[in-house]
Steps between C-alpha positions, in 0.01 A plus 500: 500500500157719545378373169519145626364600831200654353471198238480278851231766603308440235467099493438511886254792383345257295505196752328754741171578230488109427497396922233835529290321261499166679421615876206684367366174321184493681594686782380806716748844356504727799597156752800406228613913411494508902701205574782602195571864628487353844785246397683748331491748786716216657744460279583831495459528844881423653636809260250725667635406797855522432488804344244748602548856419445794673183582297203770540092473411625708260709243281266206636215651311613485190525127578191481611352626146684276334353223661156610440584482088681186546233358680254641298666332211504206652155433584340621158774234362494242730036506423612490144735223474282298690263534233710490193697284273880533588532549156315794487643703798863466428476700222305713609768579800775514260356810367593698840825634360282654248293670701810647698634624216108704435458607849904594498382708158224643696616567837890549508466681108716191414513521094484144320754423191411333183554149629298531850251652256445135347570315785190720634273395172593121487386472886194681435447294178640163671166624763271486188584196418484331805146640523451327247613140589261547819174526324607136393505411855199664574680852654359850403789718578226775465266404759717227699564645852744250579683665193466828618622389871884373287508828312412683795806289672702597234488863482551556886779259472601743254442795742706304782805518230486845456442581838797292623676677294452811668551344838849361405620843329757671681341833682712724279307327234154576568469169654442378864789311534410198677683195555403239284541174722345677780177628287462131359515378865247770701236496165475132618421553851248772402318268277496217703314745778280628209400167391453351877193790521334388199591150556301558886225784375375341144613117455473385846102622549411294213763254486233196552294620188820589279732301310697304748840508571719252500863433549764486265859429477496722136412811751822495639670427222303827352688704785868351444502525144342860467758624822833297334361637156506901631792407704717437197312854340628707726850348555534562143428859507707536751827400265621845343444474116168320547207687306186449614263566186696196396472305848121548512464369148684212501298464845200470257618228337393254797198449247656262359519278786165555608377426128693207530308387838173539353571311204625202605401459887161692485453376097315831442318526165577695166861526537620537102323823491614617825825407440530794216373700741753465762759460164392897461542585847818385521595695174395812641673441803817428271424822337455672853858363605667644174260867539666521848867414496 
């Protein structure tokens, strides 16, 4: 049951990148970033206030970090899909359980087996490639900032895995030991309060002079998809033999969706070639899932 709940996951995953891309056509980020963690604050709203624990500063802060990376993520992503082909920044997302899997190597002294090993070189060689099929579109992963901003993205969406992973240990484990439901719910309020400043203090000032804002239906559709998507995540963690190196890769394989979007309802350019290139993603991810069984 958690392997079809975190195959759901990962198509609403994937519905949630495609809706992203179409409520920033043309439109003003911090306005639209604003307005989803604002909707999503809603939604999770009620359980708040059925269920609100007798918590400290002390647990809240932790919280209160993890919004910062989320956010953080967020923004340097949101700037860069904005920018870039569909195409391009699925894949380049999909490599996040790779760089879990580094930064679990490097921080928790995590050791990789033979078949992460590979799944770690064909994502890193899948990342060549798809270099390469940007030049043809005119993008210089070496000097493009907007490339930069996704990778960026990625590797503190990255960091958010491995620090949730903390958070959700059991004390006797090292870990923090944090509700899940209730972290997912109060990271939303915090960033909704984080974004409201910058959305008042930086946008607002030069709002006139800026790319406008405008609405769109897609913008709520951003916020239901991404909250039913991590909705379904966590229930399925929450079933007893569920594995989560497994849940978070599968996860990853809401690129396919999104690919799927920008082919045929964004008709993005140069897709043969970029089609091997997600085909080797998704092979290291295969060889990911078989490294951590």
């Amino acid at each position: 049951m958690w392997l079809i709940l975190a195959f759901m996951s990962a198509a609403l995953l994937g519905c949630y990148d495609s809706f992203k891309k179409q409520a920033l056509k043309a439109n003003a980020v911090i306005p639209v970033l604003f307005l989803n963690t604002l909707f999503m604050t809603i939604i999770f709203l009620p359980y708040i206030l059925m269920s609100l624990p007798d918590w400290t500063w002390a647990e809240h802060r932790y919280i209160v970090l993890k919004a910062l990376i989320v956010l953080s993520s967020w923004i340097l992503g949101y700037f860069g899909m904005k920018h870039l082909p569909l195409t391009i920044v699925g894949p380049i997302n999909a490599t996040r359980p790779v760089m879990v899997l580094v930064g679990a190597l490097l921080v928790f002294g995590e050791r990789l087996n033979m078949w992460q090993w590979i799944g770690v070189l064909l994502a890193v060689a899948s990342f060549l490639l798809l270099s390469r099929s940007g030049k043809k579109e005119g993008i210089d992963f070496k000097h493009d900032h907007w490339i930069y901003m996704i990778v960026g993205a990625a590797i503190l969406g990255g960091v958010s895995g491995l620090y949730d992973k903390y958070l959700m240990a059991p004390v006797e484990s090292g870990g923090v030991g944090l509700d899940r439901m209730m972290v997912q719910s109060w990271y939303n309020i915090y960033q909704c309060a984080m974004m409201g400043v910058m959305l008042w203090l930086l946008w607002w000032p030069k709002h006139e002079t800026t790319t406008p804002f405008h609405w769109s239906w897609s913008i709520l559709g951003v916020s239901v998809f991404l909250s039913a998507a991590d909705f379904l995540y966590f229930y399925s963690l929450s079933m007893p033999d569920a594995m989560i190196s497994i849940v978070s890769m599968i996860r990853r394989g809401s690129v396919v969706v999104s690919f799927g979007f920008g082919a045929l309802f964004f008709h993005e350019k140069n897709l043969k070639a970029k089609t091997f290139d997600l085909a080797l993603v998704l092979l290291g991810l295969i060889f990911l899932y078989i490294g951590s069984r």
